[in-house]
ROMIVO-392012 format. One record per residue: residue number from 0; x, y, z of N, C-alpha, C, O in turn. Coordinates in Angstrom, 1 decimal, m for minus. Layout:
# ROMIVO-392012
+-----+--------+--------+--------+--------+--------+--------+--------+--------+--------+--------+--------+--------+
!  nr !     nu !     nv !     nw !    cau !    cav !    caw !     cu !     cv !     cw !     ou !     ov !     ow !
+-----+--------+--------+--------+--------+--------+--------+--------+--------+--------+--------+--------+--------+
! NUM !      X !      Y !      Z !      X !      Y !      Z !      X !      Y !      Z !      X !      Y !      Z !
...
+-----+--------+--------+--------+--------+--------+--------+--------+--------+--------+--------+--------+--------+
//
This chain:
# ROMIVO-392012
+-----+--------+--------+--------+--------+--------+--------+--------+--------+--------+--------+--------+--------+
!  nr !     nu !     nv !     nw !    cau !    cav !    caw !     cu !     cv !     cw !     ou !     ov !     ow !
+-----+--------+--------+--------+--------+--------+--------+--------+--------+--------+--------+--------+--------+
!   0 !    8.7 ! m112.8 !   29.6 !    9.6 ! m112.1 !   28.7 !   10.3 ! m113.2 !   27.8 !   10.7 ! m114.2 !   28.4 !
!   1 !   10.4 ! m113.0 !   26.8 !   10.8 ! m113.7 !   25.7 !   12.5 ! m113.8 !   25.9 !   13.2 ! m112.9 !   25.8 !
!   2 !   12.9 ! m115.2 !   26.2 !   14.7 ! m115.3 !   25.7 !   15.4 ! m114.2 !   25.0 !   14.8 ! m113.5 !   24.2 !
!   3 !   16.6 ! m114.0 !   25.2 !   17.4 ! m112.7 !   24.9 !   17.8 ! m113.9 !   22.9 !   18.4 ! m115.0 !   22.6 !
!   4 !   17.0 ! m112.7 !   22.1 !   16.9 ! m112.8 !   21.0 !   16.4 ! m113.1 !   19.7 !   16.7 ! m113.0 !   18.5 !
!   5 !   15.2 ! m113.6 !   20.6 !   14.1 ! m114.3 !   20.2 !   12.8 ! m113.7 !   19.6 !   13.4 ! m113.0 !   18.9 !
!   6 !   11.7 ! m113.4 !   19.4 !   10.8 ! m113.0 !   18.8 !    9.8 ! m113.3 !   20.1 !    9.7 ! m114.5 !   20.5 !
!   7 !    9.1 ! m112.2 !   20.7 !    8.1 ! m112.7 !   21.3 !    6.8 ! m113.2 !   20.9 !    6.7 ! m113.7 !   19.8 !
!   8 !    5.4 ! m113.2 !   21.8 !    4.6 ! m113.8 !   21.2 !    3.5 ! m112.6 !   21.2 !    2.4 ! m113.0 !   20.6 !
!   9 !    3.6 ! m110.9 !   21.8 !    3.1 ! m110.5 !   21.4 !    2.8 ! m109.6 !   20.1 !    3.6 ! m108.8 !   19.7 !
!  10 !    1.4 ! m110.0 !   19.3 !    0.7 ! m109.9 !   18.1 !    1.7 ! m107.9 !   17.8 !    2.4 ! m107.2 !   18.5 !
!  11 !    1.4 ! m107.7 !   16.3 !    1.8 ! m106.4 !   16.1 !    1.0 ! m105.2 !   16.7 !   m0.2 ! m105.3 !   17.0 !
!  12 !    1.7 ! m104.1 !   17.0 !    1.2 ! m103.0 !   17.2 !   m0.4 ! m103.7 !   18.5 !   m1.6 ! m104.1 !   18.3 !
!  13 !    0.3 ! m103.6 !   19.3 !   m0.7 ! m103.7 !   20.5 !   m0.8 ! m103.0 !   21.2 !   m1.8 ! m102.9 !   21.9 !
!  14 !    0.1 ! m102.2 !   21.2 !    0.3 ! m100.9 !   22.0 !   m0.5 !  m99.8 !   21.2 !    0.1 !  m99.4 !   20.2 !
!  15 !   m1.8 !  m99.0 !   21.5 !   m2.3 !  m98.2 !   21.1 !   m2.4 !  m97.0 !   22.1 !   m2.6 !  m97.1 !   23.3 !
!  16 !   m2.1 !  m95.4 !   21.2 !   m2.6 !  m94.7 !   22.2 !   m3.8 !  m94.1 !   22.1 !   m4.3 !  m94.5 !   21.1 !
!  17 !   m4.5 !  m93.3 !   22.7 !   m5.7 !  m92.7 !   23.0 !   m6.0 !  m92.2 !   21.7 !   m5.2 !  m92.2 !   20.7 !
!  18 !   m7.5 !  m91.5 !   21.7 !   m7.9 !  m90.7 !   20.4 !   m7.2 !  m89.4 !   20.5 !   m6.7 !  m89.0 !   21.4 !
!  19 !   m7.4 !  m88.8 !   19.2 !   m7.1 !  m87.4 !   19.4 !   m8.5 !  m87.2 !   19.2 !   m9.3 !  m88.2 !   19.1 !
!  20 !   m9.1 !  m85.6 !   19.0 !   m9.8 !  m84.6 !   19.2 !   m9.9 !  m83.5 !   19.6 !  m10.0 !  m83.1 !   20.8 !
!  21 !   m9.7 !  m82.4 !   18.1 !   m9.3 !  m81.3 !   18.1 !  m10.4 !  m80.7 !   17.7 !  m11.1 !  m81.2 !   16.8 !
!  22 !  m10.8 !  m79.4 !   18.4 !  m11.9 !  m78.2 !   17.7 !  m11.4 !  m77.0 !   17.3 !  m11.1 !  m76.5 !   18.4 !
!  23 !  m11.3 !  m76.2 !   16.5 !  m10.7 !  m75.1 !   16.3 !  m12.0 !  m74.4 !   15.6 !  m13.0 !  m75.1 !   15.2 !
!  24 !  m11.8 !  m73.0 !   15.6 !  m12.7 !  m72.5 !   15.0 !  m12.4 !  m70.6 !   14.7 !  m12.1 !  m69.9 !   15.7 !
!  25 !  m12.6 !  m70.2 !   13.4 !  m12.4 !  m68.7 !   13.2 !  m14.0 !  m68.3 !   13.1 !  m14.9 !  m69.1 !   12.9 !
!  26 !  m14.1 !  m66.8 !   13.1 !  m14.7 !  m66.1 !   12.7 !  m14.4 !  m64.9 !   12.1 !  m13.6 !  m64.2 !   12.8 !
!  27 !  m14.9 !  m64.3 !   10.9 !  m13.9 !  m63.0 !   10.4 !  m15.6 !  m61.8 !    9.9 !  m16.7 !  m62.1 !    9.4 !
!  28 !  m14.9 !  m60.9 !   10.2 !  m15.9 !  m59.9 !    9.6 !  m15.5 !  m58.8 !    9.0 !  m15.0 !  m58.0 !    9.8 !
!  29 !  m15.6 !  m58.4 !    7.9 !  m15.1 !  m57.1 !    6.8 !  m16.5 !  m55.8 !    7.0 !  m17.7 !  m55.9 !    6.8 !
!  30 !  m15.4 !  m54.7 !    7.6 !  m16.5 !  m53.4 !    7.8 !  m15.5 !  m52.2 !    6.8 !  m14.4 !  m51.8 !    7.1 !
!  31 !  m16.5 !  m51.6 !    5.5 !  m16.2 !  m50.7 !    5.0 !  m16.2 !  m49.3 !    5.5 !  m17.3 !  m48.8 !    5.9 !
!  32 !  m15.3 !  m48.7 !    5.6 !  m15.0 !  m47.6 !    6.4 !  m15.2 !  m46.6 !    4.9 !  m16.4 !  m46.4 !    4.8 !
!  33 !  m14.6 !  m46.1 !    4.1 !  m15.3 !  m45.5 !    3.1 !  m15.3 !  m46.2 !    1.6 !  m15.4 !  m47.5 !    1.5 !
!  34 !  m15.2 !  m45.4 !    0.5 !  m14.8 !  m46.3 !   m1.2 !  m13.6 !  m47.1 !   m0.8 !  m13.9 !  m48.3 !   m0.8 !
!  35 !  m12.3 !  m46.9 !   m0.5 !  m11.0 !  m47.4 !   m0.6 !  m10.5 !  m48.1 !    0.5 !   m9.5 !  m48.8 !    0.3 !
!  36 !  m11.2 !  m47.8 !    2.0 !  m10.2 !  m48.3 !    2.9 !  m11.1 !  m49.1 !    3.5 !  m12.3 !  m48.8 !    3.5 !
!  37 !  m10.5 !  m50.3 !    4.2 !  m11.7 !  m51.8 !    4.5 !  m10.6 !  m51.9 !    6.0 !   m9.5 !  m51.6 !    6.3 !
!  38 !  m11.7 !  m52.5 !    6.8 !  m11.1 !  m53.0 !    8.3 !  m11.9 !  m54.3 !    8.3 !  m13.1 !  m54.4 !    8.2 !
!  39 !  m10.5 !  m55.6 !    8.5 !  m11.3 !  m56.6 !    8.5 !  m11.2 !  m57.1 !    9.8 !  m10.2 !  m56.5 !   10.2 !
!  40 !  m11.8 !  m57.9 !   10.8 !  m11.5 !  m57.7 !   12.4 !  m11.8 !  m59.7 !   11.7 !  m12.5 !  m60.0 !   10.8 !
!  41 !  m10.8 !  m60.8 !   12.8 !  m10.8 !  m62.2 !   12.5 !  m10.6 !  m62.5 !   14.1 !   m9.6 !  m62.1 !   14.8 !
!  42 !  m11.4 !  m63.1 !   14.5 !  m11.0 !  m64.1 !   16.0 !  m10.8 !  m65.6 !   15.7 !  m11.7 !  m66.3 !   15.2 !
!  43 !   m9.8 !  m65.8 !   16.0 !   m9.4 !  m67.6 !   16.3 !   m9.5 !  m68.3 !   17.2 !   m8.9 !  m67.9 !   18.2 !
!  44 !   m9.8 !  m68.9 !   17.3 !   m9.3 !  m70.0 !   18.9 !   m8.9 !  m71.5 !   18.2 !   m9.5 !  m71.9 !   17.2 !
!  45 !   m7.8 !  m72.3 !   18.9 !   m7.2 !  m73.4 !   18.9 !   m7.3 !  m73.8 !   19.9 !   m7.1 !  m73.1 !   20.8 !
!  46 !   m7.8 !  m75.4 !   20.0 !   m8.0 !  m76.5 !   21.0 !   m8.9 !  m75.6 !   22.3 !   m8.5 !  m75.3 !   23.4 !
!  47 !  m10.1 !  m75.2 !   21.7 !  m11.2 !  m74.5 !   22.0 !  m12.1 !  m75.3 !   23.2 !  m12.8 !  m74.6 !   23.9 !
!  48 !  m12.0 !  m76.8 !   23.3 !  m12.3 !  m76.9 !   24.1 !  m11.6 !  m77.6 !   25.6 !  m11.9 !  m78.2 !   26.7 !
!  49 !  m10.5 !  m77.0 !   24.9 !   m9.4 !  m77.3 !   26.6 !   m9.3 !  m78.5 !   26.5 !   m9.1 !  m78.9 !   27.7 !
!  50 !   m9.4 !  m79.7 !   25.6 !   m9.0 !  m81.3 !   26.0 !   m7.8 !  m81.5 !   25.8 !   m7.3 !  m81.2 !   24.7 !
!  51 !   m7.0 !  m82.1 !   26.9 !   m5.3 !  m82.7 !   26.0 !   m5.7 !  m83.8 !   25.1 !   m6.7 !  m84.5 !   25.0 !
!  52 !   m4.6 !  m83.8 !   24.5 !   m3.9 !  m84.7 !   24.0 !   m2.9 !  m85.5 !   24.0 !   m1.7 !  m85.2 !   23.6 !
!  53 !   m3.2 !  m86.8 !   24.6 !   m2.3 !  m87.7 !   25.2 !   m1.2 !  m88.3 !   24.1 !   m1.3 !  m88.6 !   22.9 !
!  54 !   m0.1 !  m88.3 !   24.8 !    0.9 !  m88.9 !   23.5 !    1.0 !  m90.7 !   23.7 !    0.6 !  m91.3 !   24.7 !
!  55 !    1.4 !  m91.2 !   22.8 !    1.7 !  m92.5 !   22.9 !    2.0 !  m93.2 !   24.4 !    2.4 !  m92.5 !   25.3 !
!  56 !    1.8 !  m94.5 !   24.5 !    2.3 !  m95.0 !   25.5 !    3.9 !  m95.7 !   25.2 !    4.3 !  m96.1 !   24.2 !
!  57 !    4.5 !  m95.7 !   26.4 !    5.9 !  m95.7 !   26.1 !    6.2 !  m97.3 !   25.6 !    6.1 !  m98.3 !   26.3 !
!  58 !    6.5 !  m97.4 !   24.8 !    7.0 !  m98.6 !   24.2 !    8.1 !  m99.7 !   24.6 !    8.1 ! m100.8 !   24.1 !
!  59 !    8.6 !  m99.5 !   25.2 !    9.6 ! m100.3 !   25.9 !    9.5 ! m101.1 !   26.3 !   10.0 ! m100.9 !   27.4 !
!  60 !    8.9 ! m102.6 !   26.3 !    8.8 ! m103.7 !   27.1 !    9.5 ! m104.4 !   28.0 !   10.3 ! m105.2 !   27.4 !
!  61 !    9.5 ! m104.3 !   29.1 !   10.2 ! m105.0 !   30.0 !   11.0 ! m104.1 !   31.3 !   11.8 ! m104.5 !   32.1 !
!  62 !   10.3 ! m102.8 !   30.9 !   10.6 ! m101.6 !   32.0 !    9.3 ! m101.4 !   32.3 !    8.2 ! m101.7 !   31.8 !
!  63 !    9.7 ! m100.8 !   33.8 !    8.4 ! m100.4 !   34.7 !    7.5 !  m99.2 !   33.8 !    6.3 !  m98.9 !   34.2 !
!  64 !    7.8 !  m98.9 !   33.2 !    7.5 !  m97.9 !   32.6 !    6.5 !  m98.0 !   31.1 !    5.9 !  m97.3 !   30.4 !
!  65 !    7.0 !  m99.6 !   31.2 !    6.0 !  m99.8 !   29.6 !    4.0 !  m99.4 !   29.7 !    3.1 !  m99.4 !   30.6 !
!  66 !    4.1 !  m99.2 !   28.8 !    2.6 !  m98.9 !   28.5 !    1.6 !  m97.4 !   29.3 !    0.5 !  m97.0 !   29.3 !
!  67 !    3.1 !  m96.9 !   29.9 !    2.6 !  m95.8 !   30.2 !    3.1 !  m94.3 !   29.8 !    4.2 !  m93.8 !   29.6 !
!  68 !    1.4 !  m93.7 !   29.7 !    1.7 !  m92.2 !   28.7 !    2.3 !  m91.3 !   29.7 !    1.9 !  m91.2 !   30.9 !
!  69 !    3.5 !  m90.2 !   29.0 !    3.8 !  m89.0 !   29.8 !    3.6 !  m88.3 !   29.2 !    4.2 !  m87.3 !   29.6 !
!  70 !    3.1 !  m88.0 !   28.2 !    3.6 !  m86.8 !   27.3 !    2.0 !  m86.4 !   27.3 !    1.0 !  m87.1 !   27.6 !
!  71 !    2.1 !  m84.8 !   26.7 !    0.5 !  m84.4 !   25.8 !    1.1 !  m83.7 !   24.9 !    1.9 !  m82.8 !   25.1 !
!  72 !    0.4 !  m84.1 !   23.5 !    0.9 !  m83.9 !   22.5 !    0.6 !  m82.3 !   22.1 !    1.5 !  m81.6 !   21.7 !
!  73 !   m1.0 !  m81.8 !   22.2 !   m1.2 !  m80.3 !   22.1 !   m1.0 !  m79.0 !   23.2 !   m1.2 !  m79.3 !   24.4 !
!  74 !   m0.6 !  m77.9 !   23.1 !   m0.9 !  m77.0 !   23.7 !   m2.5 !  m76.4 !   24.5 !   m3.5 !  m76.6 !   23.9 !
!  75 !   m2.4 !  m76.0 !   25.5 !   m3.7 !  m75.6 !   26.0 !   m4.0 !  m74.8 !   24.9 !   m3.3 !  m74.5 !   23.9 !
!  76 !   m5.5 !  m74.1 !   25.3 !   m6.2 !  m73.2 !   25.0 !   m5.6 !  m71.7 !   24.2 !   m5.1 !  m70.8 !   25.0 !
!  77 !   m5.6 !  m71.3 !   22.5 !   m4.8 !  m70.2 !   22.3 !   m6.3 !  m69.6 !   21.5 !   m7.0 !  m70.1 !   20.6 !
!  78 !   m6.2 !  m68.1 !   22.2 !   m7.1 !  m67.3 !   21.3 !   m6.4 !  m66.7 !   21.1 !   m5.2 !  m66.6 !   21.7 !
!  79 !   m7.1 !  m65.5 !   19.9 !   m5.9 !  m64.8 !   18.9 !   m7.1 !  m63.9 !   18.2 !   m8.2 !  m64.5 !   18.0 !
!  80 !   m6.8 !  m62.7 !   17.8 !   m7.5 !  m61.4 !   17.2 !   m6.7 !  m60.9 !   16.7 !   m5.7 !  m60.5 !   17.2 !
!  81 !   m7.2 !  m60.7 !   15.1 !   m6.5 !  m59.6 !   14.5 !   m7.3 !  m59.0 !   13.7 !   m8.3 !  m59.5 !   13.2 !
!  82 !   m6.6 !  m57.4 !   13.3 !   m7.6 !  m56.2 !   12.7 !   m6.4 !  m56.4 !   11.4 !   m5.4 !  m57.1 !   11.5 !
!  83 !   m6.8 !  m55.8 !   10.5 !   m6.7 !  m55.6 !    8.9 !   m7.2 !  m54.6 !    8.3 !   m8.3 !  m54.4 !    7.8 !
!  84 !   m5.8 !  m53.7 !    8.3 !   m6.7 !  m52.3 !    7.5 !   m6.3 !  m52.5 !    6.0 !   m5.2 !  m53.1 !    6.0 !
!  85 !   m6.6 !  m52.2 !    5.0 !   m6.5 !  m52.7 !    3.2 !   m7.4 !  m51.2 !    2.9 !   m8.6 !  m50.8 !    3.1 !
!  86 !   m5.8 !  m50.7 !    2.2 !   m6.2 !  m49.1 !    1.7 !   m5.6 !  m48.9 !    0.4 !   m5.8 !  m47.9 !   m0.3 !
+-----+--------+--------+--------+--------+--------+--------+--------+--------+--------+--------+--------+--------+
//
């Protein structure tokens, strides 16, 4: 640990956290019911394949705690459906 006020000797930004990687994906399909009225049906899913996402590691040097991640930065798994009637 570097003297109280001093500059240490570690280089910038060494502290890196993990990748992210996110998949999301829609699908939508429009079914004409007669001339005027349309039903459009849309499925979503977010973070589709269940991976977290790790947050930073803790920055603080010179605590037990440096360099390690607590956090996750995304929500699990959200699917979602919606209908659309347009008359």
């Amino acid at each position: 640990a570097p003297a109280s006020f001093t500059w240490g000797n570690a280089g910038r930004n060494f502290l890196r956290g993990p990748r992210q990687l996110n998949f999301d994906a829609g699908v939508s399909r429009a079914f004409r019911w007669t001339e005027k009225v349309t039903f459009s049906l849309r499925a979503e899913g977010f973070n589709l394949l269940n991976m977290p996402q790790f947050g930073l590691p803790n920055a603080t040097i010179g605590v037990a705690q440096a360099g390690v991640i607590t956090t996750v930065q995304n929500p699990e798994r959200q699917l979602q459906l919606a209908l659309r009637v347009v008359f």
